[in-house]
C-alpha positions as a Python dict, from the first residue, in 0.01 Angstrom:
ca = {
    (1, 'X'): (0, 0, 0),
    (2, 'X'): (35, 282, -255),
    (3, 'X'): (-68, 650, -190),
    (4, 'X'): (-272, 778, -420),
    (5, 'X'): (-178, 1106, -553),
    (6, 'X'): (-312, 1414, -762),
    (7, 'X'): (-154, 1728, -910),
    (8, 'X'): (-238, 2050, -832),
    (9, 'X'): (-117, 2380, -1034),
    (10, 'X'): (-50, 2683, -863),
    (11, 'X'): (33, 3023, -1044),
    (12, 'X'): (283, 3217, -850),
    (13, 'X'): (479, 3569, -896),
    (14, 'X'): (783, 3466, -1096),
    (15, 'X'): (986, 3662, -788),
    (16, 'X'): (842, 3379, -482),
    (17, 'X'): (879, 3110, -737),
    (18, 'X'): (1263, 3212, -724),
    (19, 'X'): (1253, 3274, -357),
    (20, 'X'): (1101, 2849, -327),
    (21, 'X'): (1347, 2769, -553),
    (22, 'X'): (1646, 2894, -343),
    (23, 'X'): (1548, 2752, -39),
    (24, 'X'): (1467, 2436, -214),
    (25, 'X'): (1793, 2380, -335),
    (26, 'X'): (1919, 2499, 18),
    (27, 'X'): (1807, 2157, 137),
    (28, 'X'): (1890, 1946, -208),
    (29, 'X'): (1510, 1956, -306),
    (30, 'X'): (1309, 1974, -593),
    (31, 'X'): (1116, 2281, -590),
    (32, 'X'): (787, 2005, -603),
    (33, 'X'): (944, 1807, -269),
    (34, 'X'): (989, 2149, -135),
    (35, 'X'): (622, 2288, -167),
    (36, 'X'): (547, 1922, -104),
    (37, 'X'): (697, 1966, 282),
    (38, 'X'): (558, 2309, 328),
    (39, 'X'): (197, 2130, 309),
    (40, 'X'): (282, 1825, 490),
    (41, 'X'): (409, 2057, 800),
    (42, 'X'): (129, 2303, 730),
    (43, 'X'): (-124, 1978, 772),
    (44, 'X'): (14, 1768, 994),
    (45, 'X'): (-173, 1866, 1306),
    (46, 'X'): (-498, 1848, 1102),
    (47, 'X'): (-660, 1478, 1182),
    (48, 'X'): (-804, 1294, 870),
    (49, 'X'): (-1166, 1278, 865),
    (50, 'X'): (-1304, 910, 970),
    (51, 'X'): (-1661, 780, 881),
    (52, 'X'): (-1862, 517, 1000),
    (53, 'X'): (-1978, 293, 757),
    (54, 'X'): (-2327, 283, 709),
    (55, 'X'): (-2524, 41, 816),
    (56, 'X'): (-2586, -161, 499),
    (57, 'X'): (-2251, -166, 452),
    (58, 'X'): (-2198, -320, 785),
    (59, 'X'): (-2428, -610, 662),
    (60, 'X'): (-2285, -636, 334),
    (61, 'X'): (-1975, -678, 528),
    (62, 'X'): (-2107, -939, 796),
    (63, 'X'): (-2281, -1156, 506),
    (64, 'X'): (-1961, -1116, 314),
    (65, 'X'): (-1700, -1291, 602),
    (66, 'X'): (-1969, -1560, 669),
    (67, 'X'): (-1958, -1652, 304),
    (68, 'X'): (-1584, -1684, 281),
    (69, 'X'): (-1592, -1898, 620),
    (70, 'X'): (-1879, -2119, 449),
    (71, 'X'): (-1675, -2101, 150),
    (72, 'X'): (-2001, -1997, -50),
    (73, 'X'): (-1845, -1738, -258),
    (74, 'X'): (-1809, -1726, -631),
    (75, 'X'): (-1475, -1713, -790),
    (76, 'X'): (-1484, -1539, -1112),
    (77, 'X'): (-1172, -1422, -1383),
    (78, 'X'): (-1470, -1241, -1575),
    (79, 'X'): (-1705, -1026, -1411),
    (80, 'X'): (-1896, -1011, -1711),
    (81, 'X'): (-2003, -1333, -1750),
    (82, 'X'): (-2085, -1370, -1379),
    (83, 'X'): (-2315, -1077, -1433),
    (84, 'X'): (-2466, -1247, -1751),
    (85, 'X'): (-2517, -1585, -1552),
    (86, 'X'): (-2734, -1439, -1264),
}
C-alpha cells in the first residue's frame, strides 16, 4: 500500500536553514529526510484519529459482501456506460 503524501513549504531564517542543514548532513540526510524525522519524532506519540463509519455506510457495506457471495454484482470496464444503462 502506498502512502500518500503532500508538500508543505516552510520559510525559514537563512541562519536555522544552515543550522538543519549541518546536522542533516551530520547523519547523511537530505535536509527534506531531516525535517522529515524531526516531525515523525515530534508526532509519534500523537494517535491517528479513527471514525466509525456511519451507519449507511455500514449497510452499503453489508448489501455489498452479500452481493459478491450471491455473485450479483456488475462487472463493468466503463463506468460510463453502466451509468447510461440504469
Amino acid at each position: 500500500m502506498q502512502t500518500q503524501t503532500t508538500q508543505i513549504r516552510v520559510t525559514l531564517p537563512v541562519q536555522l536553514q544552515g543550522y538543519l542543514q549541518t546536522k542533516a548532513n551530520k547523519y547523511g540526510l537530505s535536509l527534506s529526510a531531516y525535517i522529515r524525522n524531526l516531525v515523525i519524532n515530534d508526532v509519534q506519540d500523537v494517535d491517528y484519529p479513527v471514525f466509525e463509519m456511519s451507519s449507511q455506510s455500514t449497510n452499503d457495506l453489508k448489501e455489498a459482501v452479500e452481493a459478491e457471495k450471491t455473485g450479483d454484482l456488475i462487472q463493468t470496464n466503463d463506468v460510463g456506460k453502466l451509468l447510461q444503462d440504469l
